[in-house]
C-alpha positions as CSV (number, residue, x, y, z in Angstrom):
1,X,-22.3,34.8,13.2
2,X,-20.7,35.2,10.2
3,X,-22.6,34.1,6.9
4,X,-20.3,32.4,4.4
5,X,-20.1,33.3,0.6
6,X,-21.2,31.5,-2.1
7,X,-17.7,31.2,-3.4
8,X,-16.5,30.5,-0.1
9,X,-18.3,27.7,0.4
10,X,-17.7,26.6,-3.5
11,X,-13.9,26.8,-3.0
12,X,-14.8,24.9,0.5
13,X,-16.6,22.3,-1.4
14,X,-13.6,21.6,-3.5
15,X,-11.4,21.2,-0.6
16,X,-13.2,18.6,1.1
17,X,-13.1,16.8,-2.4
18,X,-9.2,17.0,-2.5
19,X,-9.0,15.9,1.4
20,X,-11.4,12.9,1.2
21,X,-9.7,12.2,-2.2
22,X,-6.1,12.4,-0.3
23,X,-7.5,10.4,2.5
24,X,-7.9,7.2,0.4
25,X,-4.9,7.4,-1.6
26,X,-2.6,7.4,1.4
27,X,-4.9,4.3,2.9
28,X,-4.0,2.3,-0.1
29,X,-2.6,-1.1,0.3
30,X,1.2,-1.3,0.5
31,X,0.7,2.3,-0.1
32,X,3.2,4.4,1.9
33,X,1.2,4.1,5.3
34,X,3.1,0.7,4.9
35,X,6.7,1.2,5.1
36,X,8.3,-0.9,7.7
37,X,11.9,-1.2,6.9
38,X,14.6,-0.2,4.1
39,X,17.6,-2.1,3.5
40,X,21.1,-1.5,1.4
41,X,21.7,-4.9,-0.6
42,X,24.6,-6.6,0.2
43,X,27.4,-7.7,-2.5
44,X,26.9,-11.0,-1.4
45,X,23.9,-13.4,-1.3
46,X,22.7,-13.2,2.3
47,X,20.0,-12.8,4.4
48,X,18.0,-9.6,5.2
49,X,16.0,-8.8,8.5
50,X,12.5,-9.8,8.1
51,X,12.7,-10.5,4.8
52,X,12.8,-14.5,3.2
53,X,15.3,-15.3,0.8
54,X,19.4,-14.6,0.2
55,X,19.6,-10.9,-1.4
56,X,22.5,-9.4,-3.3
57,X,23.3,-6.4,-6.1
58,X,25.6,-5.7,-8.3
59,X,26.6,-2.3,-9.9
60,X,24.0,-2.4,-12.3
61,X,21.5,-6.4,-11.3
62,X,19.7,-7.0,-7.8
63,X,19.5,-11.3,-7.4
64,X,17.3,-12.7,-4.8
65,X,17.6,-16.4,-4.5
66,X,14.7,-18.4,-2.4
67,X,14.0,-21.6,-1.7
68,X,10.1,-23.1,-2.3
69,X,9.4,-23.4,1.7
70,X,10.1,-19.9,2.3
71,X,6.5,-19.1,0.2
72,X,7.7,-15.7,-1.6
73,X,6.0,-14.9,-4.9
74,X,6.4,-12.4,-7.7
75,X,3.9,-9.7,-7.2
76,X,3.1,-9.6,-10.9
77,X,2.3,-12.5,-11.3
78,X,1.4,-14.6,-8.3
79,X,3.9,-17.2,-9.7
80,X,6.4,-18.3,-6.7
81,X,9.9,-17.4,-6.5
82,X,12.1,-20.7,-7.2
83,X,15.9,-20.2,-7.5
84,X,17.1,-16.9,-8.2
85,X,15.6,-14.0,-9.6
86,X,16.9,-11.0,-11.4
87,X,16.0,-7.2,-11.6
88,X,17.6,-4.1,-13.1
89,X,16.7,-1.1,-12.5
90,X,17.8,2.9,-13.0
91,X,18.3,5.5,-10.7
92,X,15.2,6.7,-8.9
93,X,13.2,3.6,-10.7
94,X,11.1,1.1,-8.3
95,X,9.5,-2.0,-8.6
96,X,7.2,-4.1,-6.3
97,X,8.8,-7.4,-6.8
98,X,8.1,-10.0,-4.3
99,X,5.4,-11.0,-2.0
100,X,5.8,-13.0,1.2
101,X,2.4,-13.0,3.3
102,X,1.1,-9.5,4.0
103,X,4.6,-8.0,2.8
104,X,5.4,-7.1,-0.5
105,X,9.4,-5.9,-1.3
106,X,10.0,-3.1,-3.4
107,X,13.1,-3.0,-4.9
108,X,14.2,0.0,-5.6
109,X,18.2,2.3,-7.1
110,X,18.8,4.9,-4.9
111,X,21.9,6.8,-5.2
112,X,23.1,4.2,-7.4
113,X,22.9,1.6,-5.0
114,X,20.1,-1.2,-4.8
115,X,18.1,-1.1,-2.0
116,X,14.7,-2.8,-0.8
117,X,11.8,-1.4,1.2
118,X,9.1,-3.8,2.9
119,X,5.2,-2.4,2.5
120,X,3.6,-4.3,5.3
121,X,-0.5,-3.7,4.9
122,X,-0.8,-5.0,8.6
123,X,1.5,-1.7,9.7
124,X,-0.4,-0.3,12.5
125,X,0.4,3.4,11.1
126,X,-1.9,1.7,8.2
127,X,-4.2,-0.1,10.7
128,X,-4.2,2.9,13.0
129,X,-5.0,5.9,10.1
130,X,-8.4,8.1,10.8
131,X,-6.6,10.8,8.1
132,X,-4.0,13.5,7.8
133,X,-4.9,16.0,10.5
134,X,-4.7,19.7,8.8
135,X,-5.1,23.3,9.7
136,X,-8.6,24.7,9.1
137,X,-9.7,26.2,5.0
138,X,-8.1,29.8,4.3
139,X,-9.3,31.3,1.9
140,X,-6.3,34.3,2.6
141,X,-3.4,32.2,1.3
142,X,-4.6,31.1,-2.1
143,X,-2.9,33.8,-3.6
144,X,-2.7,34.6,-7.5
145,X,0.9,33.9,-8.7
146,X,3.0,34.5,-11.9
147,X,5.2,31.2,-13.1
148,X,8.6,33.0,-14.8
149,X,10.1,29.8,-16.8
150,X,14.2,29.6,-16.9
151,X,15.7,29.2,-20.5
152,X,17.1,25.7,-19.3
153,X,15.7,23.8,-16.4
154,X,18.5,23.7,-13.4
155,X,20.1,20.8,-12.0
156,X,20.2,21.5,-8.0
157,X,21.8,18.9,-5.5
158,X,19.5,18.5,-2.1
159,X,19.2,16.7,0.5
160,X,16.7,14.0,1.5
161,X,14.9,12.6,3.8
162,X,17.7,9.8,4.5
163,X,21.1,11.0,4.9
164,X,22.7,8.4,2.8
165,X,20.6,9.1,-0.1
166,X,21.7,12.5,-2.1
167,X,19.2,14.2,-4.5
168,X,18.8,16.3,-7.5
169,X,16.1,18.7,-7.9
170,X,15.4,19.3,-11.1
171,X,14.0,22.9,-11.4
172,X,12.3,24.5,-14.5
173,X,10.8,27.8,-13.2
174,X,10.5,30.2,-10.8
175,X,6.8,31.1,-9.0
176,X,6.3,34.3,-7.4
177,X,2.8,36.0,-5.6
178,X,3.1,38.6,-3.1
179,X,1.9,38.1,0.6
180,X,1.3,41.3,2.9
181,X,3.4,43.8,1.0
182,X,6.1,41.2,0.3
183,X,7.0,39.4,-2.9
184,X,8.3,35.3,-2.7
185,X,9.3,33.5,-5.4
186,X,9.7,29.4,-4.9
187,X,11.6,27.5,-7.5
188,X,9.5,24.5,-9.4
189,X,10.1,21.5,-10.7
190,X,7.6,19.9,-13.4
191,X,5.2,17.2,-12.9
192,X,2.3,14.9,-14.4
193,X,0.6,16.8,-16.9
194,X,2.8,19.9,-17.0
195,X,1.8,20.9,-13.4
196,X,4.4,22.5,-11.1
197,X,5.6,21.1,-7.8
198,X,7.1,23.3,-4.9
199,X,8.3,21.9,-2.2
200,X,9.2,24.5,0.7
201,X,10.0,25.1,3.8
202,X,7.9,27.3,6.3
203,X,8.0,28.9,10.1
204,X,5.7,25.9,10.8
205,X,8.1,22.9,9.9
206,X,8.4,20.8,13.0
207,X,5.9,22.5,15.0
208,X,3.1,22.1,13.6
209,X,3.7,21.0,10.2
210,X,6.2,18.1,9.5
211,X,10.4,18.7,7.9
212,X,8.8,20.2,4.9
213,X,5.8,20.1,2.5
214,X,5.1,20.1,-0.9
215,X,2.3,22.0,-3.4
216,X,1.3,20.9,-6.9
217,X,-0.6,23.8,-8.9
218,X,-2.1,22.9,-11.9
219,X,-0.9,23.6,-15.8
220,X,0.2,27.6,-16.0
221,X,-2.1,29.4,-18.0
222,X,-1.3,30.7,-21.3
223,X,-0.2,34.2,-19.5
224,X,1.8,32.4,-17.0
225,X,-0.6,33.1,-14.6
226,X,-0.8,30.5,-11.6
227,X,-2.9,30.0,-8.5
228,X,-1.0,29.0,-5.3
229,X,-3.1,27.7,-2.9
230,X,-1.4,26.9,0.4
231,X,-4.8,25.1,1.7
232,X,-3.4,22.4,-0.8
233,X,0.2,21.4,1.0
234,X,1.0,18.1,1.8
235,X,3.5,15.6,3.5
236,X,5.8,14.1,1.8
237,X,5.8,9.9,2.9
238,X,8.4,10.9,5.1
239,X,6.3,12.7,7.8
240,X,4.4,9.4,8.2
241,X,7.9,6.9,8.3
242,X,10.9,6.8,8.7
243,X,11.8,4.7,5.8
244,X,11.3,7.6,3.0
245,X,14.0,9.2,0.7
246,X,12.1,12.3,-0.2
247,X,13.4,15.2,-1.6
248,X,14.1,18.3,0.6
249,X,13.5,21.8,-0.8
250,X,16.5,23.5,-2.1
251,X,17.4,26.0,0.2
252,X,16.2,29.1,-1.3
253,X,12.7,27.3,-0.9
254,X,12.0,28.9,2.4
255,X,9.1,30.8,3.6
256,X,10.2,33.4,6.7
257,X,6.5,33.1,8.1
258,X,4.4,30.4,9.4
259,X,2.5,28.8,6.4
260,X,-0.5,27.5,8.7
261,X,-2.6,25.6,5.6
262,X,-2.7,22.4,4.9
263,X,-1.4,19.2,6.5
264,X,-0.2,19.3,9.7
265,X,2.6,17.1,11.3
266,X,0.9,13.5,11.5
267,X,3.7,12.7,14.2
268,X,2.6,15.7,16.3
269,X,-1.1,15.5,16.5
C-alpha cells in the first residue's frame, strides 16, 4: 500500500473543501438545480405555459400584467403583482422578478430578445441531488502554466448551449502548460477578481464528462505564471438542464486526449 505525501494529502484536503463548497452552491434555492422551463416572450400580452399572468416584450421593455387571484408577487419585495409590471433589461442581464408559489420567474435578454426561465425549488433534479459525481483527485494534471495576455481582448462568436441563442466569447489571453511532451495553449476569458476562465472541450465530453467543462484559475502571478488544475473542472448549468444558454468553447478550445478530472456527466452517472 501506498503511503500518501504530506502534500498530497494537503492538496487533497483542499479539494474536498472546493467539492463540499460546490456541492452547496449548486443545492441553492432557485439555484440552477431548478430550471424547469424557458420561454421567448411573445409581442403580445398572453399567456405562458405554467406560468400566471399575460406576458409580452418589446424591443427594449418585458410587461407582465396579473390579476390579484392569480397570487404572483415581486421577488424583491414580497409586495403582490397588481396590473402590469415593467422590466428593462440589457443583453446577457437577469433578474428574478416574480414569485408564484414555489416558482420564481427570471426574466432575462438573451440574444436581444426577452425571455423567462421558471426556478422551481420543488424540481426533483433539486429534490433528487446527493452531488456532482466526479473522477477521483490527480495530482498528474495540475500542471504549472504560463498566461501570454493579447494586446486587445478578442471578440469570438460561439455557440451555446441553446441553438437559438448565439454567443460572444470574449477572450483576453492565451494559457499554455505542456502535458507528456506536448504543449496546449487554451484561450481565456476574464472573470471575478481578475481570475481566468477556460472553458474546453476534451476526449471525455459525452462519455463521461458532459458537452464541455469549464476551469477558473486564480489571479496570474506577477510573472504570468498560472496553475491549471484539471481536478477543478466543472459543468456548466447545462449538464444538469435542459433550459441553459451557456457558452460553448470556441473551437480552438479542444483537448485531443481524455481530460479524466473533475466533474463527470451528472446525466450519465
Amino acid at each position: 500500500m501506498t503511503t500518501q505525501t504530506p502534500e498530497i494529502t494537503r492538496l487533497t484536503e483542499r479539494w474536498d473543501r472546493f467539492r463540499s463548497g460546490r456541492t452547496a452552491a449548486l443545492a441553492a434555492d432557485h439555484g440552477w438545480l431548478t430550471l424547469t422551463s424557458f420561454h421567448w416572450l411573445p409581442a403580445t400580452p398572453s399567456p405562458v405555459e405554467g406560468v400566471p399572468g399575460l406576458w409580452s416584450a418589446t424591443s427594449t421593455t418585458a410587461s407582465l400584467t396579473a390579476a390579484p387571484e392569480e397570487n404572483l408577487a415581486l421577488v424583491s419585495s414580497g409586495e403582490p403583482v397588481l396590473g402590469t409590471l415593467t422590466a428593462t433589461l440589457t443583453n446577457e442581464d437577469s433578474l428574478m422578478w416574480v414569485r408564484s408559489g414555489t416558482v420564481v420567474v427570471e426574466l432575462g435578454m438573451r440574444a436581444n430578445r426577452y425571455m423567462i426561465r421558471t426556478r422551481d425549488s420543488a424540481s426533483p433534479t433539486l429534490t433528487n441531488f446527493q452531488g456532482v459525481p466526479f473522477f477521483d483527485y490527480n495530482p498528474e494534471v495540475v500542471f504549472d502554466g504560463v498566461f501570454e495576455r493579447y494586446p486587445e481582448p478578442r471578440s469570438v462568436d460561439i455557440a451555446t448551449a441553446n441553438p437559438e441563442v448565439p454567443g460572444v466569447a470574449r477572450l483576453v489571453g492565451d494559457v499554455v502548460f505542456e502535458h507528456l511532451g506536448t504543449t496546449y495553449r487554451l484561450a481565456a476569458e476574464e472573470g471575478p477578481l481578475d481570475s481566468l476562465i477556460l472553458t474546453f472541450f476534451d476526449e471525455t465530453n459525452n462519455v463521461t464528462s458532459s458537452h464541455w467543462r469549464k476551469l477558473e484559475l486564480t489571479k496570474p502571478r506577477p510573472d504570468n505564471s498560472v496553475v491549471v488544475d484539471f481536478n477543478r473542472a466543472i459543468n456548466y448549468p447545462s449538464a444538469f438542464t435542459d433550459f441553459g444558454t451557456c457558452p460553448a468553447p470556441v473551437p480552438a478550445n479542444r483537448l485531443d486526449l481524455p481530460m479524466e478530472a473533475g466533474e463527470r456527466d451528472p446525466r450519465r452517472s
